[in-house]
C-alpha positions as CSV (number, residue, x, y, z in Angstrom):
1,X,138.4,-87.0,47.3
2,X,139.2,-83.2,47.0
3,X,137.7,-81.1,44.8
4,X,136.6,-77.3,44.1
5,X,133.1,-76.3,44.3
6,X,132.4,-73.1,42.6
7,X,129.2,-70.8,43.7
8,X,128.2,-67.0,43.1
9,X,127.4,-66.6,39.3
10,X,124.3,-65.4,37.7
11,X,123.1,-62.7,35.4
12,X,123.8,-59.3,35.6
13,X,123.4,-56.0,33.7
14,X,126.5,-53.9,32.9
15,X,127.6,-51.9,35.5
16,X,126.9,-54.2,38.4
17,X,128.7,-56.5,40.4
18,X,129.6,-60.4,41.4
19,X,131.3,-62.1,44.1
20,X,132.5,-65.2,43.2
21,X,133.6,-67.7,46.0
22,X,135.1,-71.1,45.1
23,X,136.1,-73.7,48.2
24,X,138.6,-76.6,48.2
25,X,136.9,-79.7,49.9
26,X,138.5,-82.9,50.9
27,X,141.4,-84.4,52.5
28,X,143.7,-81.3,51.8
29,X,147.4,-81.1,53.0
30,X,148.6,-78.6,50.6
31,X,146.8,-75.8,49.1
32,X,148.5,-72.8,47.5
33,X,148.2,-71.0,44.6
34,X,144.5,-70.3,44.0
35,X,142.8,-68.5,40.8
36,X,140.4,-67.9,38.1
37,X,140.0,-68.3,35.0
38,X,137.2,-67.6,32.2
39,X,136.4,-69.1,29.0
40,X,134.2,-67.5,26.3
41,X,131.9,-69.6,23.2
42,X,133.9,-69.8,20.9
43,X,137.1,-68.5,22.7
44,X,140.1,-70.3,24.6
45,X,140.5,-70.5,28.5
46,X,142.4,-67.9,29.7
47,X,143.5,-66.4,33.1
48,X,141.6,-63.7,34.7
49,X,143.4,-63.9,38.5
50,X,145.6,-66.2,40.9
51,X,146.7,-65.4,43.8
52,X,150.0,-67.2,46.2
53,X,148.9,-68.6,49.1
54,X,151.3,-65.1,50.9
55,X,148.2,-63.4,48.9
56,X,150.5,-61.9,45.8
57,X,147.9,-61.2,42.9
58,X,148.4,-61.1,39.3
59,X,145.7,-59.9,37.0
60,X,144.9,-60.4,33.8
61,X,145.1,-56.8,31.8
62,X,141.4,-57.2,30.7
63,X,140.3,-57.0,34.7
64,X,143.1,-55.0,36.3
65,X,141.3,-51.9,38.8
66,X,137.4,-53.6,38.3
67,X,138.4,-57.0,39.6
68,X,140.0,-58.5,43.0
69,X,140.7,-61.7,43.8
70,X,141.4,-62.8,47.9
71,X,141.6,-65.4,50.2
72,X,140.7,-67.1,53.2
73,X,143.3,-69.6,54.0
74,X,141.6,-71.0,57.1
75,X,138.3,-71.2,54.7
76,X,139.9,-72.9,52.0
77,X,138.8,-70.7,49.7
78,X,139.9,-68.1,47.2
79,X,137.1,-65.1,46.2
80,X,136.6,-63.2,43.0
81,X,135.0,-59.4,43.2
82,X,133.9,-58.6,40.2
83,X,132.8,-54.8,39.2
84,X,131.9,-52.6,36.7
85,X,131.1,-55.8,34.7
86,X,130.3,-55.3,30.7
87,X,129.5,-57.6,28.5
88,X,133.4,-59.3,27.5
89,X,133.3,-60.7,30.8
90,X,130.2,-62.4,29.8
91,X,131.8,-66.1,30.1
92,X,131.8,-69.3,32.3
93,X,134.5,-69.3,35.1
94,X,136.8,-71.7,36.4
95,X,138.2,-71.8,40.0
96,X,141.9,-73.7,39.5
97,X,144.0,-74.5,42.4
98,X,147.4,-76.4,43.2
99,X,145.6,-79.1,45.5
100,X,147.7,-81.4,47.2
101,X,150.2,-80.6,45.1
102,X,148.3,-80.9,42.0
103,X,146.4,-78.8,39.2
104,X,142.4,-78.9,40.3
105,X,140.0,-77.4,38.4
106,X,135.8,-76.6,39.2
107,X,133.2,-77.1,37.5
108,X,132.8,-73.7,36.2
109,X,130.1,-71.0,37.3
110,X,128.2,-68.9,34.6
111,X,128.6,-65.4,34.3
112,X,126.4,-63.4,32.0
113,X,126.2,-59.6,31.8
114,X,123.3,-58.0,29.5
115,X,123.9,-54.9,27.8
């Protein structure tokens, strides 16, 4: 069974920084696009990052020069650096991944920045 294990969120106050780190586990013959995405209470899912297995980034607006997203192909796993955090990022993220040729999500990691 494959799946995405998601690990590096917490509280922080605004200003600060997380590094988020989410691994693909399993039987895996294909991996490529990797990403993040964050969903709000109250508020729908939306993207934050992905990146192509080449490591071509997109960005969501919102993020663009505070947030970067990377890779480590040999790892399996796809990274999200997270600064100058305030409190609209304040949300739960989700690591997402074409696995084996399919849409995988995590279970999500919580993200909370104080003011």
């Amino acid at each position: 069974q494959v799946q995405l294990v998601e690990s590096g969120g917490g509280l922080v106050q605004a200003g600060g920084s997380l590094r988020l780190s989410c691994a693909a586990s399993g039987s895996i013959f294909s991996l490529n696009t990797m990403g993040w995405y964050r969903q709000a209470p109250g508020k729908q899912r939306e993207l934050v990052a992905t990146i192509s297995r080449g490591g071509s980034a997109v960005y969501a607006d919102s993020v663009k020069g505070r947030f970067t997203i990377s890779r480590d192909n040999a790892k399996n796993t796809v990274y999200l650096q997270m600064n100058s955090l305030n409190a609209a990022d304040t949300a739960v993220y989700y690591c997402n991944a074409e696995l084996n040729l399919r849409g995988t999500w995590g279970q999500g990691t919580q993200v909370t920045v104080s003011s």
